[in-house]
C-alpha positions as CSV (number, residue, x, y, z in Angstrom):
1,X,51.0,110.6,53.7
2,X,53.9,109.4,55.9
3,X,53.2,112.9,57.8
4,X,49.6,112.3,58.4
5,X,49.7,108.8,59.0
6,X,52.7,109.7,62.3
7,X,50.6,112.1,63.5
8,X,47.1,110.2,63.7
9,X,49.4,107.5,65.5
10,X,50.8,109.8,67.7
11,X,47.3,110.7,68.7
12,X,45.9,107.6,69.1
13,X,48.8,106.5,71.4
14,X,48.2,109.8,73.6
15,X,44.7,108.9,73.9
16,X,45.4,105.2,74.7
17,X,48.1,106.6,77.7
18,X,45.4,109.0,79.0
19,X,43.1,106.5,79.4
20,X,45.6,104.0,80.8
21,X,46.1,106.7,83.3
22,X,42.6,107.4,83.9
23,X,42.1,103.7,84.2
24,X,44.8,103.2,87.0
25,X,44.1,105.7,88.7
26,X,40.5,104.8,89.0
27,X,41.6,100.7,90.0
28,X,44.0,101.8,92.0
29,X,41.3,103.8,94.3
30,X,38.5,101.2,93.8
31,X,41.2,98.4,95.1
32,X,42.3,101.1,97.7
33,X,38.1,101.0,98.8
34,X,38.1,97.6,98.5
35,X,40.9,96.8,100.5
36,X,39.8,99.1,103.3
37,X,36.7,97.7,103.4
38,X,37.6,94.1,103.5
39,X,39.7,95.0,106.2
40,X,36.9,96.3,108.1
41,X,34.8,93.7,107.8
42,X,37.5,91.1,108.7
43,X,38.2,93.3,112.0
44,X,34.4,93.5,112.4
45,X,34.2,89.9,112.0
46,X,37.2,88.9,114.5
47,X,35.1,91.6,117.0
48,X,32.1,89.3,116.6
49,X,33.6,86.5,117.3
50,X,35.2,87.3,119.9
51,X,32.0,88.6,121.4
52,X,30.4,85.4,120.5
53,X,32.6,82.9,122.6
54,X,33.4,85.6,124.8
55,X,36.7,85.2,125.7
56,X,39.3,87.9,125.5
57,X,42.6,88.0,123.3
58,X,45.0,85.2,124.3
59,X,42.1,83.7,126.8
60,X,41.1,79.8,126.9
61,X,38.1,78.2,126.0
62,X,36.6,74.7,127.0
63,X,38.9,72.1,124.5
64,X,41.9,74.4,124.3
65,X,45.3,72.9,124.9
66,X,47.5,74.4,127.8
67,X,51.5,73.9,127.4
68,X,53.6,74.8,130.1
69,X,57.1,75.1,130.1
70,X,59.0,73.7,132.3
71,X,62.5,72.2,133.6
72,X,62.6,67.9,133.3
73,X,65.1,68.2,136.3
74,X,63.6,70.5,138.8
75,X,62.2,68.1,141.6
76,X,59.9,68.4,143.2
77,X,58.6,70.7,140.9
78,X,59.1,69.1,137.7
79,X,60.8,65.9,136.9
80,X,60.4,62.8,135.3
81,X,59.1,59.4,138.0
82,X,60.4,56.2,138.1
83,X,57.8,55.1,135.2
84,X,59.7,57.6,132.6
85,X,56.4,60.0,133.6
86,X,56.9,63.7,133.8
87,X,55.5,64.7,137.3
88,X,55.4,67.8,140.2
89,X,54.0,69.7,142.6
90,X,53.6,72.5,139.9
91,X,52.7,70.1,137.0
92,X,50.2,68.2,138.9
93,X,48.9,72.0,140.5
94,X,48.8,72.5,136.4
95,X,46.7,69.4,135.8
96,X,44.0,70.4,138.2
97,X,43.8,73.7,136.7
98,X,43.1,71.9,133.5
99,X,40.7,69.7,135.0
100,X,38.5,72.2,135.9
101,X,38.5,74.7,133.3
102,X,38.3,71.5,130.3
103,X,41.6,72.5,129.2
104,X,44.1,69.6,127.6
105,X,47.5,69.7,129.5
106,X,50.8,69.6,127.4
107,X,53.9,69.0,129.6
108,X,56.6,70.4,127.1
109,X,60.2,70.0,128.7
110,X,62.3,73.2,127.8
111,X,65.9,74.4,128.1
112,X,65.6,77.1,130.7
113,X,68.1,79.1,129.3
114,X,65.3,79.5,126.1
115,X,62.4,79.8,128.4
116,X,61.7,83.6,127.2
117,X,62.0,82.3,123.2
118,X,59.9,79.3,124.0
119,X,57.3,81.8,125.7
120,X,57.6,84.7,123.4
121,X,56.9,82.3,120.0
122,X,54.2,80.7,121.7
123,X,55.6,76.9,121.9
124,X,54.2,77.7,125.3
125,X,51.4,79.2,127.1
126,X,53.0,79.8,130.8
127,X,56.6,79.2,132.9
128,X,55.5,76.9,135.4
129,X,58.1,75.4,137.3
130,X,59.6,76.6,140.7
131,X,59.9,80.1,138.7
132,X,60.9,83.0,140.8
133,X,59.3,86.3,140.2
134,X,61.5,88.4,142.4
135,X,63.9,90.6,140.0
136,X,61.5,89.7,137.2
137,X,58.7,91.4,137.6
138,X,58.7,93.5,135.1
139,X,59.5,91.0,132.2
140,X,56.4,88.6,132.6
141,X,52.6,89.1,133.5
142,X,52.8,86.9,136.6
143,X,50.2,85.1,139.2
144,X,49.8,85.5,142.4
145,X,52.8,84.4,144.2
146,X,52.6,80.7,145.2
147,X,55.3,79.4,147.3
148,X,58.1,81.4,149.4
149,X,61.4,80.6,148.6
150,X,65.3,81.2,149.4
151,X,69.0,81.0,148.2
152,X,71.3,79.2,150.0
153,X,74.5,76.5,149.6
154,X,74.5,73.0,149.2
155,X,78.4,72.0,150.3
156,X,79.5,68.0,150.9
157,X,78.5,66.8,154.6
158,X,82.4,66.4,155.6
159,X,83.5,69.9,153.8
160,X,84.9,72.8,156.4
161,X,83.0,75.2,154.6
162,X,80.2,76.2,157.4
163,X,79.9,79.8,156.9
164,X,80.1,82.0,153.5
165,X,83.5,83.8,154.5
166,X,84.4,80.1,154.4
167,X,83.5,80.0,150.6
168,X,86.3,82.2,149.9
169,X,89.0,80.8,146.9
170,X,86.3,77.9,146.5
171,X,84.5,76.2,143.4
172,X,80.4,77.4,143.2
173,X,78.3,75.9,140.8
174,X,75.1,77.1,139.8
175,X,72.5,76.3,137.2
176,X,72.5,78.6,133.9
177,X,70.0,81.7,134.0
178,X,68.7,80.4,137.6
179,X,67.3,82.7,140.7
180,X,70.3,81.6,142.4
181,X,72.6,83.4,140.0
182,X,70.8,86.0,140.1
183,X,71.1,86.5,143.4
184,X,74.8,86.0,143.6
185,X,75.3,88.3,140.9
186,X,73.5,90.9,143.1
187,X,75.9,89.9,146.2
188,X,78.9,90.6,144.7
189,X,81.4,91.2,146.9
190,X,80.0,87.2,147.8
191,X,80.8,86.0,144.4
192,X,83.6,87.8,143.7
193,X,85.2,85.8,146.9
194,X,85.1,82.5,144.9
195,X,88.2,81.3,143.0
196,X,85.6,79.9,140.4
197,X,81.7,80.6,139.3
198,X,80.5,77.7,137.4
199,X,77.5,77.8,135.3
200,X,75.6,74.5,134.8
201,X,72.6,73.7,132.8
202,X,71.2,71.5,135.8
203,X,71.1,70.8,139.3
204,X,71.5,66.8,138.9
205,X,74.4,67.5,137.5
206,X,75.8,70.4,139.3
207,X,75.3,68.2,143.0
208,X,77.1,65.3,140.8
209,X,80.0,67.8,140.7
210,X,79.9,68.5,144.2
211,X,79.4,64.8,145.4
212,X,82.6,64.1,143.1
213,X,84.7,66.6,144.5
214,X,85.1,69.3,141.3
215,X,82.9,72.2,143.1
216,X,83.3,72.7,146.8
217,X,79.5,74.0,146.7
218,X,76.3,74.4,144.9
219,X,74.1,77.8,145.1
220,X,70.7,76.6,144.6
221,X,66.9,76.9,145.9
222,X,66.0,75.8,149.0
223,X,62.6,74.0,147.6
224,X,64.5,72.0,145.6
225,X,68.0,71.7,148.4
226,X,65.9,68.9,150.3
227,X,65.9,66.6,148.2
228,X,69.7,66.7,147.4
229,X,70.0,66.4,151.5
230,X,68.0,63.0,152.1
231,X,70.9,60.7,151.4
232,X,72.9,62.6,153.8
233,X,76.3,63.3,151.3
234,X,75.6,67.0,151.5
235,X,73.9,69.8,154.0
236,X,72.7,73.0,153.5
237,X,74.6,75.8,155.1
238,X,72.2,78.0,157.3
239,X,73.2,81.6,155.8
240,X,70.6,82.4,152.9
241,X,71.8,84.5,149.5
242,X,68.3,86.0,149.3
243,X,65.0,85.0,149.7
244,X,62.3,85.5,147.1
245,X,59.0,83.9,145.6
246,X,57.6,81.2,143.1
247,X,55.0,82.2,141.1
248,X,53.3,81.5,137.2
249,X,55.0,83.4,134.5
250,X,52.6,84.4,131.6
251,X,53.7,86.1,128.0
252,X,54.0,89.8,129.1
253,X,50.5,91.6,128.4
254,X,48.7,88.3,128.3
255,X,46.0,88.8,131.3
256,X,43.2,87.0,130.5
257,X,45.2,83.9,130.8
258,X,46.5,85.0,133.7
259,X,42.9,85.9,135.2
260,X,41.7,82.2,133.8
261,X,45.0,80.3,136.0
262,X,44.4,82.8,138.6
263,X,41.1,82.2,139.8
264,X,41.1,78.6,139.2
265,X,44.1,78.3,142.1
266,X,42.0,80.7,144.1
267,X,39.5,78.1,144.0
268,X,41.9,75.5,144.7
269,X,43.4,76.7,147.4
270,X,39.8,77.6,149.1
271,X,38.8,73.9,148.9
272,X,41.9,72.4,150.1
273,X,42.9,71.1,147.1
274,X,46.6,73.1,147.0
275,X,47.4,71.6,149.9
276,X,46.9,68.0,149.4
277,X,48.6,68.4,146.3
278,X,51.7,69.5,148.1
279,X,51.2,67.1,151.1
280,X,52.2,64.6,148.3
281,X,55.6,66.3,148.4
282,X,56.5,65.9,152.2
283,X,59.7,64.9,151.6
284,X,60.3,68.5,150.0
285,X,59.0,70.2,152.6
286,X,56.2,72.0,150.0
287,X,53.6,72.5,152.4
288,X,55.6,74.7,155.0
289,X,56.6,77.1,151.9
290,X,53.2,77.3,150.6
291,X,51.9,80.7,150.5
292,X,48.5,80.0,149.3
293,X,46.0,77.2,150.9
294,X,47.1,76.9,154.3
């Protein structure tokens, strides 16, 4: 009885696994199909959407926010006014831009030594802020180029440092991750001359140095130079490192964006509106570097 009563239990539990199986196997392939399709049909539905509004991938549409990154002590380019306002050339170029394609401008401060993070995770749309292209071109999608720009030295007004050779055994500063070290790292039989290369996270504070004695000279833009020069504690010395060009520095692959920025400065700089907004920065010098709405 025992006997009998094992084996119609043994059968029944071989039944019940075959089925199991069976059963699995046939969820597993109807979720499989499911899946799939729902996939579809959300790719299909993104497709139509898209198509609806009519804007590509990573394109703005009327209402959209537009954050650019930017450096808080970068005059004239970006920098806070006497009002505790951020302000500049290329943030006010920025605000126009927004203006006219019903975009809300966010003015988001960065470290520029996490500009590619800030970028690459989206905090921001754009690098817009005296950003040279030259050497880069191949990390960002980029504008047009903007505004011409060059390398040069910042030393104090009664230094005897008057040519580079004179540079030689002296303290540089420079700003952290900057066009300016760039270019002295591609001269460098130049900066191999100095007795010390000091990076800085800003130019406020690298002139401080120089105006205080610790550095003997500054490597810097020369958009930004004139505005260190105006109280008349330090010159610029005539040689240039390099020379190069400003322009907007989008996500890599992110044209449509690009395209949208693009043609709105085009338009800009056909109606005259570039240049006013630099004539604003006389002091800088702006419109003689301008390379677009002359």
């Amino acid at each position: 009885m025992k006997k009998k009563l094992a084996a119609v239990l043994v059968l029944a539990l071989s039944a019940t696994t075959v089925l199991a199986g069976c059963t699995s196997k046939s969820t597993s392939k109807s979720t499989s199909g499911a899946t799939a399709a729902a996939s579809e049909a959300t790719a299909a539905s993104s497709s139509a959407s898209s198509a609806s509004t009519g804007t590509e991938e990573g394109a703005k549409k009327s209402g959209d926010t537009f954050t650019v990154g930017f450096d808080a002590e970068y005059p004239p380019f970006g920098f806070k006014d006497d009002s505790g306002e951020y302000t500049g050339f290329d943030l006010d170029l920025a605000q126009e831009v927004c203006d006219r394609n019903d975009w809300k401008l966010v003015k988001q401060p960065i470290d520029w030594d996490s500009k590619d993070m800030e970028l690459d995770s989206g905090t921001i749309d754009c690098i817009w802020n005296g950003f040279t292209m030259t050497g880069r071109e191949d990390k960002y999608t980029w504008s047009d180029p903007y505004l011409d720009n060059s390398q040069i030295f910042l030393v104090s007004v009664d230094s005897n440092i008057k040519t580079f050779a004179d540079l030689a055994g002296k303290v540089v500063y420079v700003q952290a991750d900057s066009a300016a070290l760039s270019a002295l790292n591609d001269n460098e039989e130049l900066k191999n001359s100095f007795g010390e290369l000091t990076e800085i996270g800003d130019y406020n504070s690298a002139v401080m140095n120089l105006e205080a004695g610790a550095a003997d000279a500054v490597a810097i833009d020369s958009a930004i130079a004139t505005g260190y020069t105006k109280d008349g504690k330090v010159v610029a010395l005539e040689e240039k490192i390099s020379s190069e060009q400003y322009a907007i520095g989008f996500k890599l692959g992110n044209k449509a964006l690009r395209d949208q920025v693009q043609t709105t400065l085009d338009e800009m700089a056909k109606d005259g509106t570039v240049l006013t907004i630099a004539e604003k920065y006389a002091d800088y010098n702006v419109a003689d570097a301008l390379l677009i709405g002359k």
